[in-house]
N, C-alpha and C positions, 0 to 999 in steps of 0.2 A: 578608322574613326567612326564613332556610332553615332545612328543619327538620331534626332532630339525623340521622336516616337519612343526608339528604342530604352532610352535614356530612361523617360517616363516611364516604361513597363515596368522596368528594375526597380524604378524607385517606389512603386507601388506591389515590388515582391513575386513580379509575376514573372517565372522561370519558362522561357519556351525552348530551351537548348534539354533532350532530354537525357544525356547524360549529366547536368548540371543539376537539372528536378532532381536526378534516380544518387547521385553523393549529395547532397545536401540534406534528402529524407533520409539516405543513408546515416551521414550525423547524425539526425533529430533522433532518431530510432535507435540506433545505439548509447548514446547518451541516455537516454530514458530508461535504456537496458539496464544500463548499469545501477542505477535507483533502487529496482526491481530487485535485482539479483542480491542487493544487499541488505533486502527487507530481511531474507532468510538464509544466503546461504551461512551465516556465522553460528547459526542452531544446534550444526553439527560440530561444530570447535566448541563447544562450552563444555564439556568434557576436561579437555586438552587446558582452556584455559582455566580451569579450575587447577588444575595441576602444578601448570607452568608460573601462573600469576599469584597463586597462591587465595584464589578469589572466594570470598565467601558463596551464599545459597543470592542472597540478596543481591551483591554486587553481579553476579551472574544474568539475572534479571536485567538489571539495570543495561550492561551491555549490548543486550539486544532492545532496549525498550527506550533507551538514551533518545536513539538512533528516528524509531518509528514513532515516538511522542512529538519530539523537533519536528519531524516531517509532519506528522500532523498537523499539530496547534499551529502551528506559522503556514499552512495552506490558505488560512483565512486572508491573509495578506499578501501572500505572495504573486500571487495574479494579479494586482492593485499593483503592486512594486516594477515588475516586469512591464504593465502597462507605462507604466512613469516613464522607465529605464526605454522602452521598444522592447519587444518580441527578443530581436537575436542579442542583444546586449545583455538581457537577461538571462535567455536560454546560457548565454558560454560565461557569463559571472557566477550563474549554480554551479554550471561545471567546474568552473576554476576551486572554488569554494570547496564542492566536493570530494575533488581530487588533491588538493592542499590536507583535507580531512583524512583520506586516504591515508595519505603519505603518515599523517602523526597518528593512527590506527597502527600500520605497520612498525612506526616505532618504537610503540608503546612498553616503557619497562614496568608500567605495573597497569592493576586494573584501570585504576582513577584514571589515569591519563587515557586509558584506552575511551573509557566513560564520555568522557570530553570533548576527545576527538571525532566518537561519534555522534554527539551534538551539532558540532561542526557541519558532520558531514549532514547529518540530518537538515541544515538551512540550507546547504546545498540544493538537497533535493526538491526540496519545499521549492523553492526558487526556479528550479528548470521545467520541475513537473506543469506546472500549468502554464509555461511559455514554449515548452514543446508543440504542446495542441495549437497555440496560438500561433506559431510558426508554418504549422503544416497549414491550417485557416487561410494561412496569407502566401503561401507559396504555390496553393493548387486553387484560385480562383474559380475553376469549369469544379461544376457541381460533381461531375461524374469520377475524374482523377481524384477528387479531393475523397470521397468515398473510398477510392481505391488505395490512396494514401493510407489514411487512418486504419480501414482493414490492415496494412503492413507495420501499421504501428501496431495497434493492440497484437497484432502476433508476435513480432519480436517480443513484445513485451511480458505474454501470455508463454514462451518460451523460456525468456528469464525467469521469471515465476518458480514453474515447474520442476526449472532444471536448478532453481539455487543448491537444495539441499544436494545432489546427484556431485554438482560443480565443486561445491564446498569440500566437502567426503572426500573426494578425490586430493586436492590443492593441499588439503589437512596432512594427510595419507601420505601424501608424495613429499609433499617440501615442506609442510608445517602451515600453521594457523597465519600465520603474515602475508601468504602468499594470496590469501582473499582480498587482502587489502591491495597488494605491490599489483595485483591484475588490473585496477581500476587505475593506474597508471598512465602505461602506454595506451589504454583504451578511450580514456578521458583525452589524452593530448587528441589524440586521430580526430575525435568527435569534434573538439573544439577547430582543429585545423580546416576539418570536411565544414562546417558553418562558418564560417568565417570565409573559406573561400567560393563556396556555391550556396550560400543563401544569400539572398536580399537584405537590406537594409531595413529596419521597420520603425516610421516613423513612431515616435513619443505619443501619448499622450496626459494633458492635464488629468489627474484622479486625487483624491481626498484618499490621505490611509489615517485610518479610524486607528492607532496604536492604544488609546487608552482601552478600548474593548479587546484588542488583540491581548494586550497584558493580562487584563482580568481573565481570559478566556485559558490563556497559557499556564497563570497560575490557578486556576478549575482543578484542568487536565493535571497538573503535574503532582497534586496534591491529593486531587484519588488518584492515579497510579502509584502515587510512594505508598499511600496508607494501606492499597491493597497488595502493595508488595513488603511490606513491612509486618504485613496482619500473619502473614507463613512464619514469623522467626517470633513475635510477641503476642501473636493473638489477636483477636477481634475485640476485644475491649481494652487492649490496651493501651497506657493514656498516651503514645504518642500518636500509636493510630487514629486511636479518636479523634485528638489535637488537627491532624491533619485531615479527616474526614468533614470536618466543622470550618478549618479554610478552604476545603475544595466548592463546601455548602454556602459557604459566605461567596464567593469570588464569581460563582456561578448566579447568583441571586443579584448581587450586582451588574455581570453582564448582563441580564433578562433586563434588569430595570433601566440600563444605560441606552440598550438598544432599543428599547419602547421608544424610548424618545429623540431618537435618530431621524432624520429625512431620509438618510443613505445608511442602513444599518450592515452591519459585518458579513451578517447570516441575511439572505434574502427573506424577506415576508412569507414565500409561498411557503418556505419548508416548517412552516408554522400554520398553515391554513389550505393547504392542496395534498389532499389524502393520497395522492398517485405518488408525488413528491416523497413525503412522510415516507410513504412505503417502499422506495427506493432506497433511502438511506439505510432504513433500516435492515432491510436487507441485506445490503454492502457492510453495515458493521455488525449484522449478525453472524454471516458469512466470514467475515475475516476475523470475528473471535472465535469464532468455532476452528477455521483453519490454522492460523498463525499459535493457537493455543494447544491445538490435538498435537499439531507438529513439533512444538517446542519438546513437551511432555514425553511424544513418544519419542524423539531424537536422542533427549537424555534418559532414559528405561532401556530403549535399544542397546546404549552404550555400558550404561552403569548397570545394568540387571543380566543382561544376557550376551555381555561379551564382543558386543560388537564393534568391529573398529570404527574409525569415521569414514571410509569408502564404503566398508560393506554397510553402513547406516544411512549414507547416501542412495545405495543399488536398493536398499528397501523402501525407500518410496517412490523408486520408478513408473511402479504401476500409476500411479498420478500423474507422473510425467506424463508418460505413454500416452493417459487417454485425456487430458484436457486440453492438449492444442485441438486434436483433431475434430471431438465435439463441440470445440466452440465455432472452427473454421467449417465443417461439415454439416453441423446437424443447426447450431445453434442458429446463427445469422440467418441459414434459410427459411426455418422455421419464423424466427421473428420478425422476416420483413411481409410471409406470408398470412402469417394469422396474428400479429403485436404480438406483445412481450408478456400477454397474462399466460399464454397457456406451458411455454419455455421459463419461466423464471419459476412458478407454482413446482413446476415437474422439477425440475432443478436443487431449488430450496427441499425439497420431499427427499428426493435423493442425496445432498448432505444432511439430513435426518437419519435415515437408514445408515450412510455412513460413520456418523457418530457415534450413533448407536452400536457398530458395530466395535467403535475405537473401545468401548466400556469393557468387551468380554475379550479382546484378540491380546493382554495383558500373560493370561496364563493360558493361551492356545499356541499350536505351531504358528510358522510365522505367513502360511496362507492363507486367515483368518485375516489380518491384518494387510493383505497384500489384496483381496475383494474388499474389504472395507475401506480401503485407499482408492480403489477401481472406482468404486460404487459414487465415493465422494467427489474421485476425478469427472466423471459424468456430471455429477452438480454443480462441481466450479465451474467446468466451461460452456451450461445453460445459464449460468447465473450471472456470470463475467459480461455476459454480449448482454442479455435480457434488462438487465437492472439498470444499466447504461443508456437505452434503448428506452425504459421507460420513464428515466429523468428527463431525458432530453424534451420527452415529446410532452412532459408536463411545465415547461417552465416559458416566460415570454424571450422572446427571439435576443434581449437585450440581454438576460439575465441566462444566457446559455452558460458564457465562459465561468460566472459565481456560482454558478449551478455544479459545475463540473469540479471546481474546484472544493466544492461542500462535499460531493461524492466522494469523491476521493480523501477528503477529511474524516468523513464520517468511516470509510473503509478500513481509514491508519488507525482510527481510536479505537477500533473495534478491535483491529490486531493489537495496539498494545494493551487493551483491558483483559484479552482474553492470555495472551504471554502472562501478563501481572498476577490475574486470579488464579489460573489453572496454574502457573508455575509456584505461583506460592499454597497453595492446595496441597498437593505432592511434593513440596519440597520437604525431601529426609524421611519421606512415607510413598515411596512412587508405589509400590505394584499395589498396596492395600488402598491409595486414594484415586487412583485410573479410573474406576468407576465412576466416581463421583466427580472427578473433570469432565469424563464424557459425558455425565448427565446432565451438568451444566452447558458445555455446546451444545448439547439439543434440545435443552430448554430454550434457548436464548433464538434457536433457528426455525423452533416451532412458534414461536412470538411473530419470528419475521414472518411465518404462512400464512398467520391468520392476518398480517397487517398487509400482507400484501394481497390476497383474496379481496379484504376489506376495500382496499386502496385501490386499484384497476375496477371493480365493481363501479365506483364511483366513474371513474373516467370515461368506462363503455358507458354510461348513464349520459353523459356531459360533451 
């Protein structure tokens, strides 16, 4: 029988059995994997489901873009929901959500359906993603373990990453495009099983969810991604484009004014008035249009140009595998707890520059052209990954950590679906003559984020 001390710890989240802490963060971290891993590994099946589904250039798009718009635009509230809900009621209702998504993913007999399902899953994610951290928050109370925690998350999760398209390729290859989905299965149940039985309980609490600015915000977002994925098949004046470029411009103009006049706005104050902030996001969704966009591009060129299956298109972006865990675990963390996050995030961002730069010419070069260009950019991901994270945190007030976090990672998602949207409708039905000019777009967009981030730490060392 336990006694009331005991009683109290648990109900306050705090695990002191350490096999109980090491499956519980086990859940957290595999659950969040799974999020991860299906930002991209589907990049390498849009081939196959082109084939199989009969799916246009557009709805192609959309299948991967369903998925990381959802997770986006509903980041804004989903931290606020999970607060409502508690931490672990949250955490294993994305999962449920998710892995329901799954399932109707794996079923799918045509596009549309698949489309939808990934929506699904996309609220899912949205949903776990920022009660994951909140979980690990409340289950490692000592400063120090909790530190040690989190480093195992962003690894697992920095492995997910990596290895999507490698994981994908393979699942493709062997058993077919489904088997991306049918994986989130059994892995989702475990997760949900391992928190349920070794996490804490985490009290509710009272929050305001601002839906009306969520809506306007959601239909922003969803109105420039269609317009710019629709702009590959009709053009940039054309009047639906347009039509939708003018509610993405309405919807957004509305949330600015709606939020002015909030107590408790959506998006925090600072990331409107704290240059360190600014430059963080930016960053994060420099970063992931340039990555989620190069990779989309070259995934489908790799296939449709030069023959490649989906494993062997997976083994060729190994070299990114290979070297972003270790520079983020090795080089990065060290560096950034020794000297902050300006001189690792600079080098970083510089080196996805060069790497893009290199994605423009390795189109009509052999394939280890492309294999240093991936090297080079895996070096930047994982200074950028730890660095930019590192300099949000340390710009925002101690209250506004968890909104903070939840905005990065918003700003990260939209940056992956704008960069999939533009660069994939760029080259769509013109891939080896328009690779230049995606690539030049990721590094325009990354050389934006240098100077905003020079700018933005400048401030901070000042402050």
């Amino acid at each position: 029988m336990k006694d009331s001390a005991s009683t109290d710890r648990e109900a306050a989240g705090s695990v002191e059995v350490p096999d109980r802490s090491g499956w519980g963060l086990a859940g957290v971290c595999v659950g969040f994997a799974l999020v991860i891993l299906d930002a991209n590994a589907l990049n390498v099946a849009v081939p196959t489901l082109r084939a199989e589904l009969a799916a246009s250039s557009n709805e192609l798009l959309w299948t991967v873009d369903a998925y990381t718009l959802t997770f986006a635009a509903l980041l804004l509230s989903t931290g606020l929901l999970g607060d409502r809900w508690g931490a672990r009621r949250g955490f294993q209702t994305g999962l449920v959500i998710f892995t329901l998504g799954s399932v109707g993913c794996a079923l799918a007999p045509a596009v549309q359906w698949l489309i939808v399902a990934r929506v699904v899953q996309g609220f899912g994610a949205a949903l776990l993603a920022p009660t994951s951290l909140a979980l690990i928050y409340t289950m490692y109370p000592d400063g120090r373990r909790r530190v040690t925690a989190l480093s195992a998350w962003a690894a697992v999760s920095g492995v997910a990453f990596a290895a999507g398209p490698l994981i994908g390729g393979g699942l493709v290859q062997l058993v077919g495009w489904r088997a991306i989905f049918w994986l989130n299965v059994p892995v989702g149940i475990a997760a949900i099983m391992l928190t349920a039985k070794y996490v804490a309980h985490v009290a509710s609490r009272p929050v305001r969810l601002n839906w009306t600015s969520q809506v306007l915000a959601a239909l922003a977002l969803t109105a420039l991604t269609a317009g710019l994925i629709e702009a590959g098949r009709s053009g940039w004046t054309g009047p639906l484009v347009l039509g939708l470029f003018v509610v993405a411009l309405a919807g957004l103009t509305l949330f600015l004014l709606r939020e002015r006049r909030l107590r408790e706005p959506l998006v925090p104050a600072a990331a409107g008035t704290s240059p360190p902030l600014r430059a963080g996001l930016l960053a994060g969704a420099a970063f992931n249009f340039s990555m989620y966009g190069s990779l989309f591009v070259y995934t489908v060129y790799l296939q449709d140009e030069r023959g490649y299956s989906a494993f062997l298109t997976g083994l060729a972006f190994l070299p990114l595998t290979l070297v972003h865990t270790p520079v983020a675990s090795w080089l990065a963390r060290p560096w950034t707890a020794s000297r902050g996050p300006r001189q690792p995030l600079l080098a970083g961002l510089l080196c996805t520059v060069a790497g893009s730069v290199g994605f423009t010419f390795a189109a009509w070069q052999p394939y280890w052209v492309l294999a240093v260009a991936l090297g080079v950019f895996g070096v930047g991901s994982g200074l950028v990954t730890t660095s930019m994270t590192t300099l949000v945190l340390a710009n925002v007030p101690s209250d506004s950590v968890g909104v903070s976090c939840g905005l990065l990672n918003a700003a990260r998602q939209l940056g992956g679906v704008f960069g999939i949207a533009l660069l994939g409708s760029l080259t769509a039905g013109l891939m080896p003559d328009r690779i230049p000019l995606a690539g030049l777009f990721a590094a325009l967009a990354l050389i934006g984020a240098v100077a905003a981030t020079a700018a933005g730490v400048r401030v901070a060392a000042r402050t």
